[in-house]
C-alpha positions in Angstrom: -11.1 -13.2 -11.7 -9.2 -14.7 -9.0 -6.2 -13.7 -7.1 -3.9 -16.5 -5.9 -0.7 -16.9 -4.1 1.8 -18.7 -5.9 4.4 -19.6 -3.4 5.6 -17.8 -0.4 9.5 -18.3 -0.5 11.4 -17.5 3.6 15.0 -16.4 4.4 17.0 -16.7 7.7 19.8 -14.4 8.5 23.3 -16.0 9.1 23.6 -16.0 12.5 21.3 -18.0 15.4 21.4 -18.8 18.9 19.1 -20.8 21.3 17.5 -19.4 23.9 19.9 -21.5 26.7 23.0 -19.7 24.9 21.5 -16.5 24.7 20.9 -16.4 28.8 24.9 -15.7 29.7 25.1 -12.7 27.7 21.5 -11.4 29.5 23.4 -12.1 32.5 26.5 -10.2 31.7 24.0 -7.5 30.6 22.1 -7.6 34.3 25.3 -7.1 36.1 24.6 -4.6 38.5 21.1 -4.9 38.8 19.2 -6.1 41.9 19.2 -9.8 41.9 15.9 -10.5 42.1 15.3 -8.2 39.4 17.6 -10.7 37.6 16.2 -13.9 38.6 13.0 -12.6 37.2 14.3 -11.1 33.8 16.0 -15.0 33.1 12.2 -16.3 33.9 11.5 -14.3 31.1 13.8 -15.6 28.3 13.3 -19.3 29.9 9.6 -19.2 30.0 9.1 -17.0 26.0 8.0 -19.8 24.4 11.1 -19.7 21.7 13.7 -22.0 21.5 15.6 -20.1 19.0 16.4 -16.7 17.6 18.4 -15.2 14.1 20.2 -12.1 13.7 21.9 -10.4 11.0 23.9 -9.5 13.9 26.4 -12.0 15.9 24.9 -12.5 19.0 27.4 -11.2 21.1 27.5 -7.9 18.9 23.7 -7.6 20.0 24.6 -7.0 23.3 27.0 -4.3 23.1 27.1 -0.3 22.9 26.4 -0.3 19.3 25.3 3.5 18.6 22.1 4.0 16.2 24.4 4.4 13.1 26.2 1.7 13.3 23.0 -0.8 13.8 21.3 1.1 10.7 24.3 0.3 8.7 24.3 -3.2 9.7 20.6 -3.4 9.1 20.6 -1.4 5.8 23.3 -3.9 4.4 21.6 -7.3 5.9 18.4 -6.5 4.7 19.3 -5.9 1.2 20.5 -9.5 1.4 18.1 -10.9 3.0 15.3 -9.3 0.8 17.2 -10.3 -2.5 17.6 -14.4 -1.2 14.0 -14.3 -0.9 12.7 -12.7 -3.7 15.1 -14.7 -5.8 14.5 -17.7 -4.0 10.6 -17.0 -4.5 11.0 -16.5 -8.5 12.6 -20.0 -8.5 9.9 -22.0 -6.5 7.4 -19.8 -9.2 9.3 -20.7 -12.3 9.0 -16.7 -12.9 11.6 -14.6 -14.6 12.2 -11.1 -12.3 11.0 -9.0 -15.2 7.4 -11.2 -14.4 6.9 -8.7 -11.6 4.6 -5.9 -12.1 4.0 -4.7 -8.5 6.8 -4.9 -5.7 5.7 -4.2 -2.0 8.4 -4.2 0.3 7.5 -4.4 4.3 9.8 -3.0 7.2 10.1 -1.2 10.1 12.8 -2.0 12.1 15.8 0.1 10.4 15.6 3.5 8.1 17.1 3.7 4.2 16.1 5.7 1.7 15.8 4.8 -0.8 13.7 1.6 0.3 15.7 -1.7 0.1 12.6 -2.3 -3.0 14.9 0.0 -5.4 17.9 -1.9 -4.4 16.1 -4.9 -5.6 15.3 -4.0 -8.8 18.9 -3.1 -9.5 19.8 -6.4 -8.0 17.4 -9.0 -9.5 16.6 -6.5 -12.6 13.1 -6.1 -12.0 11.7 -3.8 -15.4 12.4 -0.4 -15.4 8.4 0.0 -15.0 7.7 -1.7 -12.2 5.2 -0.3 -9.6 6.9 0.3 -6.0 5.0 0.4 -2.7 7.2 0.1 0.2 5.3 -0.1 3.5 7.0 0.9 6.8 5.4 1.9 10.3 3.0 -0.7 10.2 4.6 -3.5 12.6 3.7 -6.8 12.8 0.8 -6.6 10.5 2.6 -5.4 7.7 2.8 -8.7 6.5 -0.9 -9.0 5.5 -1.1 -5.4 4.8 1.2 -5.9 1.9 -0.9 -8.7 0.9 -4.0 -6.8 1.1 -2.5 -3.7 -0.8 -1.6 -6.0 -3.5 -4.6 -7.9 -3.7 -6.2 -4.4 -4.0 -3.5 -3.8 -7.4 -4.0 -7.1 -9.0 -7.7 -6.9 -8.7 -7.5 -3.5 -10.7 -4.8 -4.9 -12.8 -5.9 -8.1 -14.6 -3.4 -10.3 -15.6 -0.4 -8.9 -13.5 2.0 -10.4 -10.9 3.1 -8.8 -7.3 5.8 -9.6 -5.4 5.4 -9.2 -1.4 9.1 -8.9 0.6 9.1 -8.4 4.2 12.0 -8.1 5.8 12.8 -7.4 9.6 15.5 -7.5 12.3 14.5 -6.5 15.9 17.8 -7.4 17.5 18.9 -3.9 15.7 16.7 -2.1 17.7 17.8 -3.7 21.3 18.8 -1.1 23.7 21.4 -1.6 25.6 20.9 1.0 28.7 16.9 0.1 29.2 15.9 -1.8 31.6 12.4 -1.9 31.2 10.1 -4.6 30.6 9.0 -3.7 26.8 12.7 -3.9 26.1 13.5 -7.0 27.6 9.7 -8.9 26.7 10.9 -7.6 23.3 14.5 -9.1 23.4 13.2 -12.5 24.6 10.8 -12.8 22.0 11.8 -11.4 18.8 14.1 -12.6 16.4 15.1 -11.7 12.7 14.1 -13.0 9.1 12.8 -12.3 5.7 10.0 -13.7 3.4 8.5 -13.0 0.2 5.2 -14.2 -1.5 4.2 -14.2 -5.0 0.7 -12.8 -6.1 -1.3 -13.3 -9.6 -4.0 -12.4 -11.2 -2.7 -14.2 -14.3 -5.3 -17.0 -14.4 -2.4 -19.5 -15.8 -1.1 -19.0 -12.3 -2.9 -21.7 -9.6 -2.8 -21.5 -5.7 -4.5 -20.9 -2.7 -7.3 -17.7 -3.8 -7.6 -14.7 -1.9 -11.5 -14.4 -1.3 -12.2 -11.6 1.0 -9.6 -9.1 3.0 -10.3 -6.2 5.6 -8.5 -4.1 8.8 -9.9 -3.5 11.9 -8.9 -0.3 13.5 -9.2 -0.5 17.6 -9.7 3.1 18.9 -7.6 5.2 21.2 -5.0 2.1 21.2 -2.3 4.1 19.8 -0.2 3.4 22.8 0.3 0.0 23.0 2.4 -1.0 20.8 5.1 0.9 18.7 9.0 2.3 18.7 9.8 5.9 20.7 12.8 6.8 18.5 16.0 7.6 20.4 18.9 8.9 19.9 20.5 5.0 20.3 17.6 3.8 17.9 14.0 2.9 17.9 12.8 1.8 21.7 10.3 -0.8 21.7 6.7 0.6 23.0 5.4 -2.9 24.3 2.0 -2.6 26.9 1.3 -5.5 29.0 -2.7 -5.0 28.2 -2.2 -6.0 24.8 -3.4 -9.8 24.9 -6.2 -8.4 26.5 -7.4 -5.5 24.5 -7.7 -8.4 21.6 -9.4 -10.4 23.7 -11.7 -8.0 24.4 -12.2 -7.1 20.7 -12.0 -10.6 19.6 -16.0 -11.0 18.5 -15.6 -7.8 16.5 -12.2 -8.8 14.5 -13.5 -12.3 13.5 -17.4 -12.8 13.1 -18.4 -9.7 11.4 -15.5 -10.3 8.5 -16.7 -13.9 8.3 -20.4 -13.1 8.2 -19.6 -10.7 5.2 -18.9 -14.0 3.2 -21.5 -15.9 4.6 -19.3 -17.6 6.6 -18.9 -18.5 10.2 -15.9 -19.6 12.2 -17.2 -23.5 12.1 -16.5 -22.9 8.0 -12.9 -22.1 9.4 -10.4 -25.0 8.4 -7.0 -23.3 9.1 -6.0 -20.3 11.1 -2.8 -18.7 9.8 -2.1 -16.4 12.8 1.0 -14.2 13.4 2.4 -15.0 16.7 3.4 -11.7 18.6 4.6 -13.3 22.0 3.4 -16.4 24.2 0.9 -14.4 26.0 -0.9 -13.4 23.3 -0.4 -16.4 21.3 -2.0 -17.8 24.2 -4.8 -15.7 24.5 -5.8 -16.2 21.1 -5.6 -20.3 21.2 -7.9 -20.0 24.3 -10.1 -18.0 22.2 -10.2 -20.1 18.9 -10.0 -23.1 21.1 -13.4 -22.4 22.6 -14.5 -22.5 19.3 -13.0 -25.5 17.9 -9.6 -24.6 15.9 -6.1 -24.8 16.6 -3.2 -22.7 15.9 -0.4 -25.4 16.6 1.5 -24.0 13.3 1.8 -20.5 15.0 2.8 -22.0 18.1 5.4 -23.8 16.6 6.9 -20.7 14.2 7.4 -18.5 17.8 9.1 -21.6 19.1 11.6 -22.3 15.9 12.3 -18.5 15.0 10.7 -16.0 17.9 8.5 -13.1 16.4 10.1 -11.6 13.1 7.5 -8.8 13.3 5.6 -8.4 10.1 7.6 -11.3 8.2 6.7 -14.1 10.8 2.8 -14.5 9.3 4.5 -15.4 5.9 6.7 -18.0 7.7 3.2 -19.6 8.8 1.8 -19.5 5.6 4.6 -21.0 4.4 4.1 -23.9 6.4 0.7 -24.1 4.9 1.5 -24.1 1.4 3.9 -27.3 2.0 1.1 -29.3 3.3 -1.7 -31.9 1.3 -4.7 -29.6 2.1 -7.9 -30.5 0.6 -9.2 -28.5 -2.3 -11.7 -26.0 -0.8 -10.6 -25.7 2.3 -10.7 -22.5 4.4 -7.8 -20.2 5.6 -8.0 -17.2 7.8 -4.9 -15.3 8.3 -4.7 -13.0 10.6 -2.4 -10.5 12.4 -2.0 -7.6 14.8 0.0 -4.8 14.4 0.4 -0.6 16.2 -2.0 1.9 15.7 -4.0 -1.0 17.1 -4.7 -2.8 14.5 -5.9 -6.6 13.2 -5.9 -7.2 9.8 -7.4 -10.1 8.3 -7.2 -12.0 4.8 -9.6 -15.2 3.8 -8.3 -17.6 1.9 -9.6 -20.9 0.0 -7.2 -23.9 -1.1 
């Protein structure tokens, strides 16, 4: 029995900016810091790597005292939206009717609502009063291919069934407006916000890319490097600088072992779907792959076009994948990082 993806189906929120227009409002922001400390926060934006960023807030709205509730309600409204466009938008590309869905995974962790925007969604779209909820929040970046993994795991049980994976995140809600430090202003320079949903089978009159082979990797006593401290003005990035270099240092362990499972080796490797989490560590990881052959000129361009849309930005690459004329047989690895630390890691075959 195989499990395939069917489509993966993105979602934008209404309102963008490039970096060049964001860089007056940092300034208004920096007024009354030291200047140098202002020169170098601009070096930041200038040198992220993205070119442009979304909201489901108007940019100038970003950077303003906005107390925790009122960014909560503005995310718990956006993200119903955004996760109803792309689940809907999904069902179309699949030819599938909502009630087709048997499992619904939703994926989020930049806001709070309960319940979970996945109940919204069956109300909205009306999903059957049966379906199976899972809605997956804490997890970060990785999220993305958790939710994959979690329902690869529930259609592999479940002959026959259909999943639907929504992740849906906006970081600019979390901004905070009195810190100055460098996690909070890395993070505003390089994440933006979006939505994306992909469609799982294990209907065998459904075709697509199959999911072979899936695992996480658990990095030990890593706990603080990446994360959100909540506040009482909202969730405060946790963002360590010896990130890229913890996975560089576990690099050999995330990738070689999972591929030697499958009697595979990188060289087997046709296309990396990688989430990219920032410049640096995009970086870091194209040095590494590069050594060994591969590219990840699709991740690269994703951070440039959008910024980092946490666990949703993964999809967006896979996305890109789906759209092109890859050869029957070809080999995918996806792969993503995410707090606690973590990697997690999907094979794929076209």
């Amino acid at each position: 029995m195989s499990i395939t993806i069917k489509t993966v189906a993105t979602q934008l929120p209404p309102y963008s900016q490039a970096t060049e227009e964001t860089i007056p409002l940092v300034k208004m922001w920096l007024q009354g810091q030291e200047s140098r400390f202002q020169r170098k926060v601009i070096k930041i934006f200038e040198g992220s790597g993205v070119d442009r960023r979304y909201s489901i807030m108007n940019p100038e709205e970003v950077f303003t005292n906005t107390d925790f509730e009122s960014k909560n309600e503005i995310y718990t409204r956006e993200v119903k939206k955004l996760g109803k466009q792309s689940l809907h938008k999904a069902l179309q590309q699949a030819s599938w009717n909502a009630t087709d869905i048997d499992f619904i995974i939703t994926v989020s962790c930049t806001g709070f609502m309960i319940p979970s925007v996945d109940a919204y969604l069956i109300n909205e779209l009306q999903l059957r009063d049966d379906v199976v909820r899972l809605p997956v929040t804490e997890m970060g970046c990785a999220a993305g291919v958790s939710g994959m993994i979690y329902a690869k795991s529930f259609l592999k049980a479940n002959p026959g069934k259909r999943a639907a994976v929504i992740a849906i995140e906006a970081p600019t809600a979390t901004f905070q407006l009195e810190d100055y430090s460098m996690a909070n202003i890395v993070s505003a320079a390089i994440f933006g916000d979006g939505a994306a949903c992909v469609l799982l089978s294990s209907n065998q009159q459904d075709s697509g890319p199959k999911l072979l082979d899936e695992a996480m990797y658990h990095f030990y006593d890593a706990t603080q490097l990446m994360g959100f401290k909540l506040v009482n003005t909202g969730l405060q990035m946790i963002l360590d600088k010896d990130v890229p270099q913890t996975i560089a240092n576990h690099f050999p362990d995330i990738i070689h072992p999972f591929l030697k499972q499958n009697n595979k080796t990188i060289d087997d490797i046709d296309h990396l779907i990688f989430h990219p989490g920032g410049k640096k560590i995009v970086q870091t990881v194209e040095n590494l792959f590069g050594s060994l052959g591969k590219n990840i000129d699709d991740t690269k361009e994703v951070l440039k076009l959008y910024g980092n849309m946490s666990s949703v930005t993964v999809l967006f690459v896979m996305e890109r994948f789906l759209k092109k004329n890859i050869k029957t047989g070809d080999l995918g690895l996806m792969l993503s990082f995410g707090p606690g630390f973590s990697a997690q890691r999907i094979l794929i075959e076209f």
